[in-house]
C-alpha positions as semicolon CSV with decimal commas, in nm:
position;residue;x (nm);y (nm);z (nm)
1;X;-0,913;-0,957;2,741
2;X;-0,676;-1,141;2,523
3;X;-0,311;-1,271;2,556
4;X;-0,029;-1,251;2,319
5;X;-0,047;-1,562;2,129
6;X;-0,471;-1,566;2,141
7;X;-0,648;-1,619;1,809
8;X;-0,938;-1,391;1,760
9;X;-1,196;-1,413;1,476
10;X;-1,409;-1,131;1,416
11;X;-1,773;-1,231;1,371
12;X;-1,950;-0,931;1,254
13;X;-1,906;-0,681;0,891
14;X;-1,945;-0,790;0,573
15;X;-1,569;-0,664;0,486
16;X;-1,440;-0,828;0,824
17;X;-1,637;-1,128;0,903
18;X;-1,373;-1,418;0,975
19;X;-1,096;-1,271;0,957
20;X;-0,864;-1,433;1,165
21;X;-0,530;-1,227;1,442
22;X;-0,284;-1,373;1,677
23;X;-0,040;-1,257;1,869
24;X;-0,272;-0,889;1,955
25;X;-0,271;-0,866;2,331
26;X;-0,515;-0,636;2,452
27;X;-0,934;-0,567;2,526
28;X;-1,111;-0,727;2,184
29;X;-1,452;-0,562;2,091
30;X;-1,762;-0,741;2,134
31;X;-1,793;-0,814;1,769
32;X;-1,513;-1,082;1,807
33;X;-1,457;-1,389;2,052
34;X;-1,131;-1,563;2,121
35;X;-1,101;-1,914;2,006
36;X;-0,970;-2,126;2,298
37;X;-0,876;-2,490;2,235
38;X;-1,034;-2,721;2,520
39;X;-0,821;-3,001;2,412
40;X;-0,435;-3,037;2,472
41;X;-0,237;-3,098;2,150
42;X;-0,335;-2,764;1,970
43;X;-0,083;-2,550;1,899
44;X;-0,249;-2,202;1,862
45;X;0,006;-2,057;1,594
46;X;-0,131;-2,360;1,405
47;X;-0,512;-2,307;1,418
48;X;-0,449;-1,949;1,382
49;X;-0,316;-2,076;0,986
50;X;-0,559;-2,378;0,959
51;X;-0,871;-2,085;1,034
52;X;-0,667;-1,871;0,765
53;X;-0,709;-2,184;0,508
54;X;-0,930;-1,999;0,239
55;X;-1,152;-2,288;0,166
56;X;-1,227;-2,278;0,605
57;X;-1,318;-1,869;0,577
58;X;-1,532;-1,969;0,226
59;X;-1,694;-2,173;0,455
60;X;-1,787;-1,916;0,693
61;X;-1,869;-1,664;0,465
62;X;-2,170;-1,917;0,252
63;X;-2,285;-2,039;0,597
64;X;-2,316;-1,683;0,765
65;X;-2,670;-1,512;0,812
66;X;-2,835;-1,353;0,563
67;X;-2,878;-1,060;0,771
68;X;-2,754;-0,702;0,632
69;X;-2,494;-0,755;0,889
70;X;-2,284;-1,068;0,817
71;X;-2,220;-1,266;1,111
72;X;-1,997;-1,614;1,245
73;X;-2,203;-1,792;1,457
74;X;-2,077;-2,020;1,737
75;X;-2,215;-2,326;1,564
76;X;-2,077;-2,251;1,215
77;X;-1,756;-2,260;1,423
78;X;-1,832;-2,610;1,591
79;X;-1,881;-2,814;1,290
80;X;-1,534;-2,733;1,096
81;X;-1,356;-3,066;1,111
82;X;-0,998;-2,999;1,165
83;X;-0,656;-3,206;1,041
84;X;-0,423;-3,244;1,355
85;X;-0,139;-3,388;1,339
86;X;0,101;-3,418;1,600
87;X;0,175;-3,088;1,832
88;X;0,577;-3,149;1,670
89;X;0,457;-3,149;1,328
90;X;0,140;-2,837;1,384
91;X;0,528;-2,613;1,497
92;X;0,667;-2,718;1,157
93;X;0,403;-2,613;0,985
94;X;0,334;-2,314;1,174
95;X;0,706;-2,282;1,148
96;X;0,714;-2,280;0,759
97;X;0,401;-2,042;0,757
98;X;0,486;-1,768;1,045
99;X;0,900;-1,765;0,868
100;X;0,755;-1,652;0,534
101;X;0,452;-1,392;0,702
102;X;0,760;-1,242;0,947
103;X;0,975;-1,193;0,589
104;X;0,654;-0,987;0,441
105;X;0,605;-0,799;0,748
106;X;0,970;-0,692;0,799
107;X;0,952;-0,585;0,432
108;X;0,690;-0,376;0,501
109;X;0,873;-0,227;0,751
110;X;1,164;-0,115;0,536
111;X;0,903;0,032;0,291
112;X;0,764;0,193;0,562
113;X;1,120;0,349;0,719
114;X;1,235;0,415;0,369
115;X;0,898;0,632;0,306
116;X;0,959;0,816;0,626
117;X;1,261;0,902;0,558
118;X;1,209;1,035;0,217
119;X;0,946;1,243;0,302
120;X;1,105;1,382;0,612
121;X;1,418;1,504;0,407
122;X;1,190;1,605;0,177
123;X;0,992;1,847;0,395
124;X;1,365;1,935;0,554
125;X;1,473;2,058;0,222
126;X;1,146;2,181;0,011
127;X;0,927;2,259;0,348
128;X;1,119;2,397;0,551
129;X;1,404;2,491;0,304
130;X;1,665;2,352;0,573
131;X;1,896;2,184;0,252
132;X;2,254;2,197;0,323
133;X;2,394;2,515;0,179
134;X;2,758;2,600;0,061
135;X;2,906;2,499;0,403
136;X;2,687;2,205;0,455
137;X;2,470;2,395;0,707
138;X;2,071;2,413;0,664
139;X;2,025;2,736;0,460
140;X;1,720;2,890;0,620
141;X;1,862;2,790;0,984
142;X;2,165;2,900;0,936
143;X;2,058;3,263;0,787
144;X;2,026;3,182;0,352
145;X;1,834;3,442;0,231
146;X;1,497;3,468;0,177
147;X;1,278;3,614;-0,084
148;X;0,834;3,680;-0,072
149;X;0,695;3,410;-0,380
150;X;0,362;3,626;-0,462
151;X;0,287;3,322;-0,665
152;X;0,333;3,060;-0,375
153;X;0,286;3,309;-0,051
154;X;0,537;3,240;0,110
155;X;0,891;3,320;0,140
156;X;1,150;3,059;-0,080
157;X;1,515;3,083;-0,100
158;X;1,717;3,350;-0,293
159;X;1,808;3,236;-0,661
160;X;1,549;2,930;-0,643
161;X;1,217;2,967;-0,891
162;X;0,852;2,787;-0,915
163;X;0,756;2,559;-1,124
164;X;0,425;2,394;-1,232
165;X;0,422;1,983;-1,230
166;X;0,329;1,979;-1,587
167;X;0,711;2,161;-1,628
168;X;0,862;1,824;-1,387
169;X;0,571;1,568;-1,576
170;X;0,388;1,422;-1,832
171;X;0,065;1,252;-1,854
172;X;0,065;0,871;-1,956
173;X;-0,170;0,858;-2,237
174;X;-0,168;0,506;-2,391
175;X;-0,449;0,341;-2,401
176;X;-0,418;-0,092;-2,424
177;X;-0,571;-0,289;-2,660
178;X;-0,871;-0,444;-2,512
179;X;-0,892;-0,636;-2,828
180;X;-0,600;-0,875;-2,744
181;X;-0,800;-1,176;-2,632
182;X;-0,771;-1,361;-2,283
183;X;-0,500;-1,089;-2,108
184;X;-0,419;-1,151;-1,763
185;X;-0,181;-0,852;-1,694
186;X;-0,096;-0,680;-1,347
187;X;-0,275;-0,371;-1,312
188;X;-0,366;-0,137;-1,069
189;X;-0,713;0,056;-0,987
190;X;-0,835;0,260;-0,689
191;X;-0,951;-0,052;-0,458
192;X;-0,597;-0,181;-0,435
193;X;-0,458;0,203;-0,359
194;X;-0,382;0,189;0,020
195;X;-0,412;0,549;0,171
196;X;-0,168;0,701;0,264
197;X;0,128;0,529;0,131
198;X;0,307;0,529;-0,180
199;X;0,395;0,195;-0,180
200;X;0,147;-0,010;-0,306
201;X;0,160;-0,385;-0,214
202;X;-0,176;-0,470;-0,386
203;X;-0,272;-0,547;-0,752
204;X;-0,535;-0,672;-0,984
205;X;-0,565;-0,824;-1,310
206;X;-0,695;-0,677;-1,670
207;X;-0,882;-0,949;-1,675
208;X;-1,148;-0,760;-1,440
209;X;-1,180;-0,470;-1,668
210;X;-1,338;-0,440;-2,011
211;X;-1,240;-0,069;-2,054
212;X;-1,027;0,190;-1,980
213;X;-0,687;0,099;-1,939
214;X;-0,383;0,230;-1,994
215;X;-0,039;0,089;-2,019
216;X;0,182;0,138;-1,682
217;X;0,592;0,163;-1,646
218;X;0,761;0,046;-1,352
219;X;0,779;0,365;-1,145
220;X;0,515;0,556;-1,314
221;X;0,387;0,758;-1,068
222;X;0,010;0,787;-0,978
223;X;-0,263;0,948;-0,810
224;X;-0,637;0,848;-0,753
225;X;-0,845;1,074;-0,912
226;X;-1,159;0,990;-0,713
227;X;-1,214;1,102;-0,435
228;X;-0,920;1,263;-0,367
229;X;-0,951;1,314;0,010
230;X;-0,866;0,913;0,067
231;X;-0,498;1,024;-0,019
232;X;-0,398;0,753;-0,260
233;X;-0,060;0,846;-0,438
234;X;0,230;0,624;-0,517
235;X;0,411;0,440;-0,770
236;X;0,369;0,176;-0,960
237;X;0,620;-0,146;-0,867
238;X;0,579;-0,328;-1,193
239;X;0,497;-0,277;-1,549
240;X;0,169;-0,355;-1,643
241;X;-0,178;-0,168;-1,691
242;X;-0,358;0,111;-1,505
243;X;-0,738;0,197;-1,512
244;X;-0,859;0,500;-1,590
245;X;-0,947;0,624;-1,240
246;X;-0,574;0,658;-1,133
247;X;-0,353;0,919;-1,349
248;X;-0,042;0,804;-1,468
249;X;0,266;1,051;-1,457
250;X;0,644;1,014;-1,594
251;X;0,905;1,237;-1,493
252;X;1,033;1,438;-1,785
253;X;1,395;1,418;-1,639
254;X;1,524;1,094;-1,395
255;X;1,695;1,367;-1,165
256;X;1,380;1,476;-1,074
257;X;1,218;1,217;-1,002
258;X;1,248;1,166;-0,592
259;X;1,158;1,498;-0,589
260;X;0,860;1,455;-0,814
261;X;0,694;1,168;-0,614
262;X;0,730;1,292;-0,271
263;X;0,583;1,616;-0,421
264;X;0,273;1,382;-0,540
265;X;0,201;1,195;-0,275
266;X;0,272;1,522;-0,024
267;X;-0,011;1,667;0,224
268;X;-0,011;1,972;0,043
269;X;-0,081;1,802;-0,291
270;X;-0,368;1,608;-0,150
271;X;-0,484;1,981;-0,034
272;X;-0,490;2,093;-0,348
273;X;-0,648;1,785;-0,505
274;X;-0,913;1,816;-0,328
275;X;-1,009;2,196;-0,351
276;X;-0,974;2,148;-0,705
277;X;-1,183;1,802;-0,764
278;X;-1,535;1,875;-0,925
279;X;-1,880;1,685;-0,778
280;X;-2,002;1,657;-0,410
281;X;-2,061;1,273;-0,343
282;X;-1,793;1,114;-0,559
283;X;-1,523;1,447;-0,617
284;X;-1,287;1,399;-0,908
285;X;-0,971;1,587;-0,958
286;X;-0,820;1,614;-1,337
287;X;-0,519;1,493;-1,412
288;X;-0,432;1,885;-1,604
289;X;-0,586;2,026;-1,255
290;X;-0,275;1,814;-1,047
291;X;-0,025;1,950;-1,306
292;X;-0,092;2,294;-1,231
293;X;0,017;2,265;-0,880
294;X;0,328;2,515;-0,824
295;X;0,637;2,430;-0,641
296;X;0,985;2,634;-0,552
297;X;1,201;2,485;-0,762
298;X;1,606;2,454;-0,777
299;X;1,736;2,202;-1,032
300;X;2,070;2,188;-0,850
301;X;1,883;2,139;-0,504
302;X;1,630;1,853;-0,653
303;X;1,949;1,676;-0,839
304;X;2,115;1,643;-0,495
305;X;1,835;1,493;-0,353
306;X;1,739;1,234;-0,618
307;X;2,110;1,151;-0,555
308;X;2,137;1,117;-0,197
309;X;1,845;0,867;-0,082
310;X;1,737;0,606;-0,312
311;X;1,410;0,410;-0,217
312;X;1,163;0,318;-0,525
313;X;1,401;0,071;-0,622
314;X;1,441;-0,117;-0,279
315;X;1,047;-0,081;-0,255
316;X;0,939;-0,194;-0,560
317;X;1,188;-0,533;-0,492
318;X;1,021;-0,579;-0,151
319;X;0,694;-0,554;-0,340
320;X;0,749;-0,776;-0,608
321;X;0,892;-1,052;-0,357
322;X;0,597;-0,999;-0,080
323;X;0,362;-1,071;-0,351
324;X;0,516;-1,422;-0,502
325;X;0,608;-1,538;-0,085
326;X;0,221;-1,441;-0,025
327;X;0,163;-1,656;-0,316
328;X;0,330;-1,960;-0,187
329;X;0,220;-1,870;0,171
330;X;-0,136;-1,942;-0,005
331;X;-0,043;-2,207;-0,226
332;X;0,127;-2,437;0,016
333;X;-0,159;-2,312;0,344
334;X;-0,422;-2,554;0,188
335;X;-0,212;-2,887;0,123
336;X;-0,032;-2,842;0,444
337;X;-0,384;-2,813;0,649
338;X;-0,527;-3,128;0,510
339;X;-0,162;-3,345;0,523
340;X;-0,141;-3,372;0,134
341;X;0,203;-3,189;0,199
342;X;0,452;-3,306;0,486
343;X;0,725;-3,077;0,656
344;X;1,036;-3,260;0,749
């Protein structure tokens, strides 16, 4: 059993091995052990960071066991020589590291509201067709009529239509010169999709690829066309360069677009992704296939919406600023660990 402000390392998995928690009260697993200072003077916040140092985990990782199963060892763990400074100056460190970790993590949590909200208003208003009507009262609640879709089964509002994607978006179709020599431009493929979420924190470089990419718009929106069932959707925070495993989307009309996103990154898109995707072990879904996905449409309805909530452009910020603080959370971790930088 561990306490609040324990540091656990996990010592099996070749994905997991070292990585380093505080602060997770609870029962640990027996592939992990809790690292307990037996001298006074260590602040645990501060070997939490020092353990975090990447050229410590590098350590761990070309000393592990060869084993198909990655492992720490206790004495892999006994001969790291650590810097310590005085328990004063470990809290200013620990300080300066924790303040800019606890500005990433509340950022995620605004993403995270601002998500939840969206797509809650969304399903209020396109789900459940609960959008305020003429009196500002939820129209199916509060009696709007309702007429049988035969293309949709199911029953949609009076007046309102359906509409394929491809009639809300177009594919992005420009490929990047892979010619241009030494690029180093922020791009985005599958392995830094998170499931589940369309905000995507994560991003490569060009760099890694030698073909297949596209150019990428801030706010493009885009959908993993692998495996579909891992639910990666979202949009893309900067401009840069997508591979050729994610489709690329742009709204044909800006008043559209909230409407458009939550529509791609939606449970009932992923539905239809994947009992449209081709293959067994690796499925694939086409980008044409997504377009053809129907959806009641009002334009009046979807312009109040894009109007009342605005969140890609708060996200994308928090993205954008996560990424250069875990930057210099990174840059300044080494040099503060050995003493070649000083807090004052």
């Amino acid at each position: 059993y561990v306490s609040q402000n324990d540091v656990v390392m996990i010592r099996y998995g070749s994905q997991t091995a070292g990585r380093v928690v505080i602060g997770k009260e609870g029962i640990i697993a027996n592939n992990m052990f809790r690292i307990i200072p037996i001298v006074d003077g260590i602040e645990n916040r501060y070997l939490y960071y020092f353990l975090k140092n990447q050229a410590i985990h590098n350590y761990l990782m070309n000393g592990q066991s060869s084993s198909t199963m990655p492992a720490i060892t206790f004495d892999m763990m006994n001969d790291i020589d650590i810097y310590l400074p005085s328990i004063k100056d470990q809290q200013k460190i620990a300080l300066v590291l924790y303040s800019l970790d606890s500005k990433i993590e509340l950022n995620n949590k605004i993403n995270t509201e601002l998500e939840a909200m969206a797509k809650t208003l969304y399903n209020y208003w396109f789900v459940q067709f609960d959008f305020p009507d003429k009196n500002g009262k939820p129209y199916k609640t509060s009696g709007g009529k309702m007429i049988y879709s035969e293309e949709l089964k199911k029953e949609i509002p009076e007046g309102w239509e359906v509409r394929q994607m491809n009639q809300l978006l177009k594919k992005n179709t420009e490929k990047f010169n892979l010619n241009i020599k030494n690029h180093d431009l922020d791009t985005i493929d599958l392995s830094v999709m998170p499931s589940a979420t369309m905000c995507l924190n994560e991003k490569s470089s060009s760099s890694s690829f030698d073909t297949n990419l596209f150019k990428l718009n801030k706010y493009d929106i885009l959908f993993g066309g692998i495996r579909p069932y891992l639910l990666k959707a979202g949009f893309s925070p900067f401009d840069g360069l997508v591979t050729g495993t994610v489709h690329s989307f742009r709204v044909k009309d800006q008043n559209e677009y909230n409407f458009a996103i939550i529509t791609m990154v939606h449970d009932s898109m992923f539905k239809f992704a994947v009992s449209n995707s081709k293959g067994t072990k690796m499925p694939v879904v086409g980008a044409d296939d997504l377009l053809c996905y129907k959806v009641a449409y009002n334009k009046d309805v979807i312009k109040k919406f894009n109007e009342l909530i605005s969140f890609k452009e708060i996200i994308s910020h928090n993205i954008i600023e996560n990424q250069k603080l875990s930057e210099l959370r990174n840059w300044l971790l080494p040099m503060l660990m050995n003493g070649q930088v000083k807090v004052k």
